[in-house]
Wavefront OBJ file of the C-alpha trace (Angstrom):
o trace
v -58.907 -49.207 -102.623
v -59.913 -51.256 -105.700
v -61.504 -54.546 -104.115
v -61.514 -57.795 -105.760
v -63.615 -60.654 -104.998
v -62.723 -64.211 -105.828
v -65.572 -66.630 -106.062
v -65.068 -70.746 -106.026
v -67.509 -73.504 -106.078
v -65.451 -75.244 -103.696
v -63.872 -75.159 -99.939
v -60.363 -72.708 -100.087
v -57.932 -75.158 -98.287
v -59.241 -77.609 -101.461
v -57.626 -75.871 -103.612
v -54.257 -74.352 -103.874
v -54.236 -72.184 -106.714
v -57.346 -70.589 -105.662
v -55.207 -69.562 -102.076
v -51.888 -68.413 -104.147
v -54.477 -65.880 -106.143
v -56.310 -65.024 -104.112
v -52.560 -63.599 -101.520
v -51.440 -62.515 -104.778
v -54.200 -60.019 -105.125
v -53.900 -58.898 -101.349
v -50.097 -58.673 -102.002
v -50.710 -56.250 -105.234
v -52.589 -53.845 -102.528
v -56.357 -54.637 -103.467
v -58.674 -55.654 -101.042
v -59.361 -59.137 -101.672
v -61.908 -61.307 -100.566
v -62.228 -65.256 -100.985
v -66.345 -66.058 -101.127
v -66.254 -69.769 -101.018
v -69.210 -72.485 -100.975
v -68.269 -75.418 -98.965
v -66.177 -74.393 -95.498
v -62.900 -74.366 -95.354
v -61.073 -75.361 -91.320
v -58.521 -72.436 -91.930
v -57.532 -69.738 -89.184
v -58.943 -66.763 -91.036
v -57.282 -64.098 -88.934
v -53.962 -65.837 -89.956
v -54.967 -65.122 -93.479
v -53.153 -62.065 -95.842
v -57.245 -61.782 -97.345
v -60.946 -61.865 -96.090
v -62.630 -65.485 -96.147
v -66.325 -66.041 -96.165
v -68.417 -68.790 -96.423
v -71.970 -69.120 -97.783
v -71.781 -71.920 -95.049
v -71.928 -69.144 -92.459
v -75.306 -68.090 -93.868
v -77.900 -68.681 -90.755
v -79.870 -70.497 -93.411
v -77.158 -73.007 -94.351
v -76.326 -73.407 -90.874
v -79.489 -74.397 -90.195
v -80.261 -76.921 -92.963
v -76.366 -78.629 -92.469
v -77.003 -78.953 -88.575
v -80.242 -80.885 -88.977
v -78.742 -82.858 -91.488
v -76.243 -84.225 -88.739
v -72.921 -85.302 -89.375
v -70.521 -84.346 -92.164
v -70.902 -88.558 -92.997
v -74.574 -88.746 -92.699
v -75.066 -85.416 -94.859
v -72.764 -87.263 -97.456
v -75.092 -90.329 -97.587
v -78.088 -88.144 -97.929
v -76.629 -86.041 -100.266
v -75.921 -89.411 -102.358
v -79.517 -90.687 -102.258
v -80.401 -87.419 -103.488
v -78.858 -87.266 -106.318
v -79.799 -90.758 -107.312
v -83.286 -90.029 -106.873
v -83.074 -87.251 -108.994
v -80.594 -88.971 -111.615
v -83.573 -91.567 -112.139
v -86.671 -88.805 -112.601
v -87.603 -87.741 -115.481
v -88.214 -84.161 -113.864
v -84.496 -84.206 -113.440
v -83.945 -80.639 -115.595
v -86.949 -78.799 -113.476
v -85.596 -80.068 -110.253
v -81.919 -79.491 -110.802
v -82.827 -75.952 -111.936
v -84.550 -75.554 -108.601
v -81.532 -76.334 -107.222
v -79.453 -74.411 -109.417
v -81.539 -71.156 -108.883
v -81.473 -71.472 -105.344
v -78.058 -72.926 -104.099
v -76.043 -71.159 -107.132
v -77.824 -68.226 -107.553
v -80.276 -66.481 -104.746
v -77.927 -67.561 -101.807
v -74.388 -66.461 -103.547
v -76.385 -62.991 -104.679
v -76.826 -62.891 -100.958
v -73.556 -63.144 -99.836
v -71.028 -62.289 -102.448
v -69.944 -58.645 -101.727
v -69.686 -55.497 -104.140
v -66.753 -55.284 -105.974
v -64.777 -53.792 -108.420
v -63.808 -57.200 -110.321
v -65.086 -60.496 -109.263
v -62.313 -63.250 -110.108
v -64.429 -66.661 -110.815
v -62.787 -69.890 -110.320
v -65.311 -72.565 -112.025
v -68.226 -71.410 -114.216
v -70.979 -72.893 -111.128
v -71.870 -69.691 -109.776
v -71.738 -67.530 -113.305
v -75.469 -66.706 -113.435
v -75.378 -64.764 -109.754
v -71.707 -62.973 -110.423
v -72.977 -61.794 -113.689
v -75.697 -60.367 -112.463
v -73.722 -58.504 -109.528
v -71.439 -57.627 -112.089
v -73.970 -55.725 -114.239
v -75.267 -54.310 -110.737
v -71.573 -52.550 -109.688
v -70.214 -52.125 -113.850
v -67.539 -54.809 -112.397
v -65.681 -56.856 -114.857
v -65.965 -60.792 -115.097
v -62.124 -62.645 -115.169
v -62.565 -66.849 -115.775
v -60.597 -69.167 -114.285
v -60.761 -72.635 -115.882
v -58.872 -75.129 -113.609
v -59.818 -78.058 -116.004
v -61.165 -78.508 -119.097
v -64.603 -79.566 -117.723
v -66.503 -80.491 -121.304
v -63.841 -83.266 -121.906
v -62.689 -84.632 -117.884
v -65.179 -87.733 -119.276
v -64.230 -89.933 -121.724
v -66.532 -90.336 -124.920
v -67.126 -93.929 -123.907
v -68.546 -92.476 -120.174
v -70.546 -89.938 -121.846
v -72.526 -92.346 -124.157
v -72.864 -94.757 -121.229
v -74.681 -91.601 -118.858
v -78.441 -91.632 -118.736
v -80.468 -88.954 -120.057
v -80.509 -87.394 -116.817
v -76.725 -86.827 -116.538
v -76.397 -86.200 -120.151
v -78.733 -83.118 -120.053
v -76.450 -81.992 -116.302
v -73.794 -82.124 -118.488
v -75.191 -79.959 -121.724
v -76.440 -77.188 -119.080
v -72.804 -76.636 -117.546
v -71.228 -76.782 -120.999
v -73.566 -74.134 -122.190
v -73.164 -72.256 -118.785
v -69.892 -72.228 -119.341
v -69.830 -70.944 -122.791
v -71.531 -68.197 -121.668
v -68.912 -66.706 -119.177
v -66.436 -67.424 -121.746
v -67.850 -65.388 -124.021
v -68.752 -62.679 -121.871
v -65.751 -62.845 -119.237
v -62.508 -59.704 -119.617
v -60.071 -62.551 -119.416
v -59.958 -66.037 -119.738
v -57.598 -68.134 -117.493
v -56.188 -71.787 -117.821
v -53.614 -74.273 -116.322
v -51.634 -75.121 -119.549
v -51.219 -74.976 -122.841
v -52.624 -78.107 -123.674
v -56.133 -77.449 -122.199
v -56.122 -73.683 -123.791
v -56.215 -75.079 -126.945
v -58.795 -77.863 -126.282
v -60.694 -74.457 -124.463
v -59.645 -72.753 -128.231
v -61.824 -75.659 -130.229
v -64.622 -75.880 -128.037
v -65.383 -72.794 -126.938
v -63.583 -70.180 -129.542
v -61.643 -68.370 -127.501
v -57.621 -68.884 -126.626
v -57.380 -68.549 -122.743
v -53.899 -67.112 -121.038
v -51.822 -69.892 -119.105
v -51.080 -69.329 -115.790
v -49.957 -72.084 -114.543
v -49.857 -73.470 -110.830
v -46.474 -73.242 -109.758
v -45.921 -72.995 -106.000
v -45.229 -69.809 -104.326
v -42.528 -69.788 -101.476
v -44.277 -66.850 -99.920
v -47.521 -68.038 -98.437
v -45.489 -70.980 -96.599
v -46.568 -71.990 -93.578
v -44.592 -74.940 -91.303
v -46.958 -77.473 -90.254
v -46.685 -79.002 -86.725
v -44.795 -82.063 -88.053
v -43.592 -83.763 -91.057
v -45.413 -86.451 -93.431
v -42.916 -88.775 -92.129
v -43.048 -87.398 -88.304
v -46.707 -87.560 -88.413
v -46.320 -91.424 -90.077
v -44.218 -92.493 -87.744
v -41.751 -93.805 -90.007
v -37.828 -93.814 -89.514
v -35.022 -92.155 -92.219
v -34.257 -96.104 -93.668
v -38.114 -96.236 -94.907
v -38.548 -95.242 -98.499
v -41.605 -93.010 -98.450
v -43.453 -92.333 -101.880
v -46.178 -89.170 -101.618
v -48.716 -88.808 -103.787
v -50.239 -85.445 -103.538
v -53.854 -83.869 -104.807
v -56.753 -85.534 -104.584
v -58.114 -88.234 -105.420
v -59.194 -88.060 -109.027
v -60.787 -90.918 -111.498
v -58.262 -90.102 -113.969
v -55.763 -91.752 -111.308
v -54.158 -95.252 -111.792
v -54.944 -95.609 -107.861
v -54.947 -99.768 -108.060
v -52.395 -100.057 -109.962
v -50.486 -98.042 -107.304
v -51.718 -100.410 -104.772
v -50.517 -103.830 -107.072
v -47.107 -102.216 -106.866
v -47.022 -101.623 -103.589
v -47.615 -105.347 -102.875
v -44.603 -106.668 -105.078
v -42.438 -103.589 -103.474
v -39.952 -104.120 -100.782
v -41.351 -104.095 -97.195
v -39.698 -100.863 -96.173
v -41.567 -99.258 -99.070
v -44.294 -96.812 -97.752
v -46.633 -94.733 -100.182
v -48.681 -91.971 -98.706
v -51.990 -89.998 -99.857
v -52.212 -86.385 -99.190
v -55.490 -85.361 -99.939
v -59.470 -85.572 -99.990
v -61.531 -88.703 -101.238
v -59.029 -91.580 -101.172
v -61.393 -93.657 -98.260
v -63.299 -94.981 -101.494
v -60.198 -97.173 -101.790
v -59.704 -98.577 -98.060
v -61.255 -101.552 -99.224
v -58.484 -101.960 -101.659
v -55.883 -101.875 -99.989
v -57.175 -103.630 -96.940
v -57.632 -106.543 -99.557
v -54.105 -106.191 -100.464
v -52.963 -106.125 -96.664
v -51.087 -103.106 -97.131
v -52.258 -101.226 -93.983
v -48.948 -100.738 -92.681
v -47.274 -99.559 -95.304
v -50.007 -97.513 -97.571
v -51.216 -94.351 -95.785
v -54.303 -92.351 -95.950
v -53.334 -88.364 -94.527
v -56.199 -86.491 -95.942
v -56.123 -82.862 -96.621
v -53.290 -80.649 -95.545
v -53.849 -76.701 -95.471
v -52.744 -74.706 -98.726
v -49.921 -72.825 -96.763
v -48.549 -75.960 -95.022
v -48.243 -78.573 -98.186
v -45.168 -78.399 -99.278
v -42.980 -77.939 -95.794
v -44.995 -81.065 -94.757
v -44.636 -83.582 -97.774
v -40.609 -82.605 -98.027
v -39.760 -85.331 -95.492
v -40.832 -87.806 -98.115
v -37.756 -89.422 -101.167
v -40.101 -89.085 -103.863
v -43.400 -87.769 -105.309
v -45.667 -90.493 -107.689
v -48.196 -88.822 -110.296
v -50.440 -91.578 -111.079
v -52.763 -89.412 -113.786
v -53.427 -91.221 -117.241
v -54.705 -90.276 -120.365
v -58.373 -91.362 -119.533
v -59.695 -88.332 -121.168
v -59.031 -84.833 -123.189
v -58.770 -83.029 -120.022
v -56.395 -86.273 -118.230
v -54.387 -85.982 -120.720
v -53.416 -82.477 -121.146
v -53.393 -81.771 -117.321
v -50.564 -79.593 -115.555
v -51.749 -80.359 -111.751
v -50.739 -78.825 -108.580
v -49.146 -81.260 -107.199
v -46.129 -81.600 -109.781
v -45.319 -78.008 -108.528
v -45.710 -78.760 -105.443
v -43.191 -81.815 -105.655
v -40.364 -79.866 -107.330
v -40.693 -77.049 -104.886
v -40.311 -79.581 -101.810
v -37.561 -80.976 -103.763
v -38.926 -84.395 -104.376
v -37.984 -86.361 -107.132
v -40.869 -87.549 -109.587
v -42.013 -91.050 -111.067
v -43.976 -89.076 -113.267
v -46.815 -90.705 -116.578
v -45.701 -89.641 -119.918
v -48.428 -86.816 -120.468
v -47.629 -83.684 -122.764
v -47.622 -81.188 -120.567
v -45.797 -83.272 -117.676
v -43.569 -84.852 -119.609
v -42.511 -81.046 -120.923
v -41.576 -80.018 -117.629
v -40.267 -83.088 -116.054
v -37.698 -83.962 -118.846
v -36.768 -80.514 -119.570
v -35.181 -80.121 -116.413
v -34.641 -84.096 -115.985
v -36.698 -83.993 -112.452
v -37.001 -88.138 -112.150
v -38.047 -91.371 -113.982
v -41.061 -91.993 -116.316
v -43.819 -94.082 -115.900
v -47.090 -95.897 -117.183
v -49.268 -95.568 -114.244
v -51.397 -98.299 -115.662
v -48.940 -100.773 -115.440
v -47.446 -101.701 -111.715
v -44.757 -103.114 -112.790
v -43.491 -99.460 -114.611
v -44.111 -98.170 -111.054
v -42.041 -101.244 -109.225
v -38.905 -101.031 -111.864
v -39.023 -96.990 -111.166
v -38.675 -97.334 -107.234
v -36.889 -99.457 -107.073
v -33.926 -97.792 -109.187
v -34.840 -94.906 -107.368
v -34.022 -96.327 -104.114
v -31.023 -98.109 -104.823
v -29.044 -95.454 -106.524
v -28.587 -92.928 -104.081
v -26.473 -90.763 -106.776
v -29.104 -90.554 -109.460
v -31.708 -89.538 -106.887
v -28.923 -86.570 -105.939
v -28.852 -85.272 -109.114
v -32.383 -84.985 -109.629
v -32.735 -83.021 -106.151
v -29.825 -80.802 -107.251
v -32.259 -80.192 -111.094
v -34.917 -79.709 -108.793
v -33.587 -76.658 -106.887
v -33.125 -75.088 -110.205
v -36.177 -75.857 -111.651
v -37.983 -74.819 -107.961
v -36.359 -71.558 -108.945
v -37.325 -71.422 -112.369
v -41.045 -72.511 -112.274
v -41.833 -69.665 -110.076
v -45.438 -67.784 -109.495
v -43.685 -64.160 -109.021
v -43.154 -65.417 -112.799
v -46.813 -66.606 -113.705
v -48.109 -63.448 -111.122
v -46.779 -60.922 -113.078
v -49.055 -62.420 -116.310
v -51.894 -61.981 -113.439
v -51.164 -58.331 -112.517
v -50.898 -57.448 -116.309
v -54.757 -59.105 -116.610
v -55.733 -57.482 -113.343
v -54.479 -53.619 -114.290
v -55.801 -54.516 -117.795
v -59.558 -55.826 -116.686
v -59.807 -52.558 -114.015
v -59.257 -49.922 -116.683
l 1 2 3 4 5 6 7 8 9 10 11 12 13 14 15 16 17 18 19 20 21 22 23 24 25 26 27 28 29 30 31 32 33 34 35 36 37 38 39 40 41 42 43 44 45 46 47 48 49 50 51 52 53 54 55 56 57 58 59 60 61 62 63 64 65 66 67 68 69 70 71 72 73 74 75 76 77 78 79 80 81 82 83 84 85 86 87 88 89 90 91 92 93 94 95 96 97 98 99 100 101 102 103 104 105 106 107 108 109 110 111 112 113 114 115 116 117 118 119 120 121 122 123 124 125 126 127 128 129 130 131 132 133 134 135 136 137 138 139 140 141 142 143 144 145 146 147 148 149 150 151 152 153 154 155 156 157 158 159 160 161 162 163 164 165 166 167 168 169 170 171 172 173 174 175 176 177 178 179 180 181 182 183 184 185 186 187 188 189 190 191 192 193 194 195 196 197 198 199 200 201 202 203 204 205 206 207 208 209 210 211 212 213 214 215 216 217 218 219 220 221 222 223 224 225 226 227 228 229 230 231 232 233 234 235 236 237 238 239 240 241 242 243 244 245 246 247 248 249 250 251 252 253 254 255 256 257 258 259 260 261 262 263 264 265 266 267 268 269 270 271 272 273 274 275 276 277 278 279 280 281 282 283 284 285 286 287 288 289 290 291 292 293 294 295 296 297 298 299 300 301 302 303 304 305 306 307 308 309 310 311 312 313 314 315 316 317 318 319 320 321 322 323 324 325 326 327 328 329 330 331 332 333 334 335 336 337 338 339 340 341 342 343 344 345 346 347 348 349 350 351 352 353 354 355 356 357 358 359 360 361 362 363 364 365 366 367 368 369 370 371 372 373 374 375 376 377 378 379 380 381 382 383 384 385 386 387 388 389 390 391 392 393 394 395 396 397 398 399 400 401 402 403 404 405 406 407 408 409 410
């Protein structure tokens, strides 16, 4: 059996696609195995693949138990990087860091295979050498279009320090392109801004859901909120992201009726507890965190509508196509969705809700509101939704994968 290993600079239950892939490879009868950096809290004996961790490495365990807590790690991780931000040995000591926590420890623990499947372009220098070791192809997975996720105005305003991070990854990055059997994107939209950076076209796969890794959850979004059928409950899912019109959000929520509740489903949205403490929108403005790969969508369907709140705050922003507007339309939600390309494609296509300017509460208010109080409209988008829930399918964008796959092996 032909084994293929997927590598990600990231924890598995972050990351949907990465999870979809990774069963879709394990359902085309390879052995496939999921190598990730950070830990992920999944049951891996409930899983249709092999997880590992370089977490589980005795010498990571070590250095992350004396480090303490997963809060205290995160402060000292913080001061660390803005002591080395401000040193002008910054490209010496990030390459120590480089060599040792993306290279020597991943050629340590990333097994033999016959193709490794990269998601991110971190860990390139240690599967291309393990690549040349086993005559195993390279396949690139670009979730994002990582040269352009800043603006030009955040660029010029880094130090030298973060401009220089930033030059290394790019040309890292350029490398695997050139060098991978197959490059993979999201969408159209960031192939071609791939295209005019890079010189190569990648093939879109996108990140529809897939019905078959579904797990139920132990209870419902609004179960686990507490919240009764007459709320009006408003889910944003994915992380949290600074290409997200998060306050803006929030300023809606306060001019919003009080049975109005908008929920969070994902990592990193504490930064803002301030914010909406300030606002006094404890009640009604939840924080869930992270919810496993397999168990999204069942959980978030108890919810009347999904929010996307991404803007056009840079190249990558603006031509995004991000799990979570899959995720909505499978779960049957119906979407107050920003006028992006590739959104906007989808969304009024199959007419799946109302458009917004996430920038501007007010677009937000005037959406839910009509949302809520026309109980027919809403109807007819969950009816457009089961069609396009059928249409938008991964045994669609997974048969574009198995052509790569069969392709890549010979």
């Amino acid at each position: 059996m032909k084994t293929i290993v997927s590598v990600t600079p990231t924890s598995l239950e972050a990351d949907s696609r990465s999870f979809k892939i990774a069963a879709t490879f394990a359902r085309l009868g390879y052995g496939s195995v999921v190598v990730e950096s950070q830990t992920s809290n999944l049951d891996r004996t409930a899983l249709p693949f092999e997880l590992r961790s370089m977490q589980d490495l005795p010498l990571l365990q070590e250095r992350f138990r004396s480090l303490g807590s997963r809060h205290q790690r995160a402060g000292l991780d913080e001061a660390w990087r803005r002591l080395v931000y401000s040193t002008p040995a910054l490209p010496f000591l990030y390459l120590l860091w480089h060599l040792l926590y993306d290279v020597l420890i991943p050629l340590k623990y990333i097994p033999r295979a016959s193709l490794y499947y990269l998601h991110g372009h971190q860990l390139y220098p240690a599967v291309y050498i393990l690549s040349k070791r086993y005559k195993a192809p390279i396949i690139y997975d670009a979730h994002d279009f990582y040269s352009g996720i800043l603006s030009c105005r955040e660029i010029a305003a880094r130090n030298f320090g973060r401009r220089w991070m930033m030059a290394f990854h790019r040309c890292l990055e350029s490398r695997l392109i050139r060098n991978a059997s197959a490059v993979i994107t999201v969408s159209q939209g960031v192939a071609e801004l791939q295209e005019h950076a890079f010189g190569r076209h990648p093939i879109v796969i996108r990140n529809c859901h897939d019905p078959r890794i579904e797990r139920h959850p132990p209870m419902s979004l609004r179960g686990t909120l507490v919240l009764s059928s007459d709320q009006f409950l408003v889910v944003v899912v994915g992380n949290c992201k600074p290409g997200m019109a998060i306050r803006e959000a929030l300023d809606a929520m306060v001019e919003l009726p009080a049975r109005v509740h908008l929920a969070f489903v994902g990592r990193f949205y504490e930064e803002h507890l301030s914010h909406i403490r300030q606002r006094q929108l404890q009640d009604r403005v939840h924080i869930v965190g992270p919810v496993k790969p397999q168990e999204l969508v069942p959980f978030i369907r108890s919810a009347d509508a999904s929010v996307l709140l991404y803007y056009s705050r840079s190249a990558n922003y603006k031509n995004c196509l991000p799990n979570g507007l899959f995720q909505a339309i499978a779960a049957g939600l119906p979407l107050l969705y920003p006028e992006l390309p590739e959104i906007k494609r989808i969304a009024e296509r199959y007419s799946l809700g109302i458009p917004i300017d996430p920038q501007v509460a007010g677009s937000i208010v005037k959406a839910v509101i009509q949302l809520m109080n026309n109980p027919s409209l809403s109807a007819t988008f969950r009816r457009n939704l089961q069609t396009a829930g059928k249409e938008l399918s991964w045994e669609s964008e997974e048969r574009i994968l198995q052509t790569l796959i069969s392709a890549a092996l010979k």
